[in-house]
N, C-alpha and C positions, 0 to 999 in steps of 0.2 A: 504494500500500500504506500503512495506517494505519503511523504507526512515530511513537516518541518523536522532535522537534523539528522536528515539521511547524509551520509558525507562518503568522500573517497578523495584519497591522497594518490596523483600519478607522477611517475619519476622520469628525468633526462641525463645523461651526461651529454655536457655541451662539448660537442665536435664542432670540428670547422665547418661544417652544411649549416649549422643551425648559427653563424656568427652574423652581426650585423654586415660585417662584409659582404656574405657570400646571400643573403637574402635581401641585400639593396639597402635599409633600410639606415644604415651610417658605415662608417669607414675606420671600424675598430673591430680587433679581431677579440670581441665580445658576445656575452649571448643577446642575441635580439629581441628585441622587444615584441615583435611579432611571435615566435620562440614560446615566450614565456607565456605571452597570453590564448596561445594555441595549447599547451599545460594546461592552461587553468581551463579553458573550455574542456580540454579530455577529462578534466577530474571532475566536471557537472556532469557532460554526459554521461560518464560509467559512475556516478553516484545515484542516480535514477535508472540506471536498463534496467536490472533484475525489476523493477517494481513498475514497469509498461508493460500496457495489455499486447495481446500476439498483435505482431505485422506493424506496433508503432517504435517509432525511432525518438529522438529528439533534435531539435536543432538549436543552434546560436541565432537569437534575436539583436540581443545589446551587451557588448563587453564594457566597461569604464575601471581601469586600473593603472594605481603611479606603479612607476620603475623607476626604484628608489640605488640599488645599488647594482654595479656590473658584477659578472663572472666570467669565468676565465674558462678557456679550452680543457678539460679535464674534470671540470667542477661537478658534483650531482646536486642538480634542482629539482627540487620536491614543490609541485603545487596542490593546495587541497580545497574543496569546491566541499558549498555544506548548504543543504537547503533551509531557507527563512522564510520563504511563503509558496504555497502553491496556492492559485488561486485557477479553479478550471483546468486549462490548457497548458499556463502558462505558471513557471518554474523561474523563483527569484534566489539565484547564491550570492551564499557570500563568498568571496576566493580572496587565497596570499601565498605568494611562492619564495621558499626557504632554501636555500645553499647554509645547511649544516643548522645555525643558529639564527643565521643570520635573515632578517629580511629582505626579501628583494622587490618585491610587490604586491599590493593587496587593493580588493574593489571590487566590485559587483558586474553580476553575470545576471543574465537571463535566457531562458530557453523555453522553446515550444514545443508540447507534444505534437504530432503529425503521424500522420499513418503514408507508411512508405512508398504504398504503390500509387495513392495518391498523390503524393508531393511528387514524385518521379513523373508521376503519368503528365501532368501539368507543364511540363519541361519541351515535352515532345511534344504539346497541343500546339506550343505559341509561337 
């Protein structure tokens, strides 16, 4: 059952694919911010699958998080998604992604249930 403080923690080691360099987004061989906040959406969606009905997925509606400190090639970042409202459809976390003790970024997430073959079929109608 969907219910407020369902949570899940998912992990990265930062390689060079996931660095600001090598996905556009600045010119330092750090983790990217885009990076981090694709974490923090993995750890909303597999904090809610076991608990959607057959054939629904979820998706990312609205991300909003600082990125407060960098990490280095080597690092493992832990981000953890924890939910604070469901209301209907639609799935409110709260996320913060950790390298050890440390914070790196935290802020809110939201996600939509959707039924898969639906959302997919829509794709190919338009």
């Amino acid at each position: 059952m969907l219910e407020t403080g369902l949570k899940h923690t998912s992990e990265l080691t930062v390689s060079e694919g996931l660095t600001a360099i090598q996905m556009g987004s600045g010119d330092m061989p750090v983790l990217a911010t885009p990076a981090m906040m694709a974490l923090m959406e993995n750890a909303a969606m597999l904090a809610v699958a076991d608990e959607l009905p057959e054939g629904c997925t979820t998706v990312g509606g609205h991300i909003e998080a600082s990125h407060l400190r960098p990490s280095k090639i080597g690092d493992t970042v832990s981000a953890t998604a924890e939910v604070t409202k469901v209301d209907g459809k639609k799935i409110e976390f709260k996320v913060s992604a950790y390298s050890g003790e440390t914070l790196l970024g935290e802020g809110t997430h939201l996600r939509f249930i959707v039924d898969r073959e639906r959302f997919v079929s829509k794709l190919t109608n338009s």
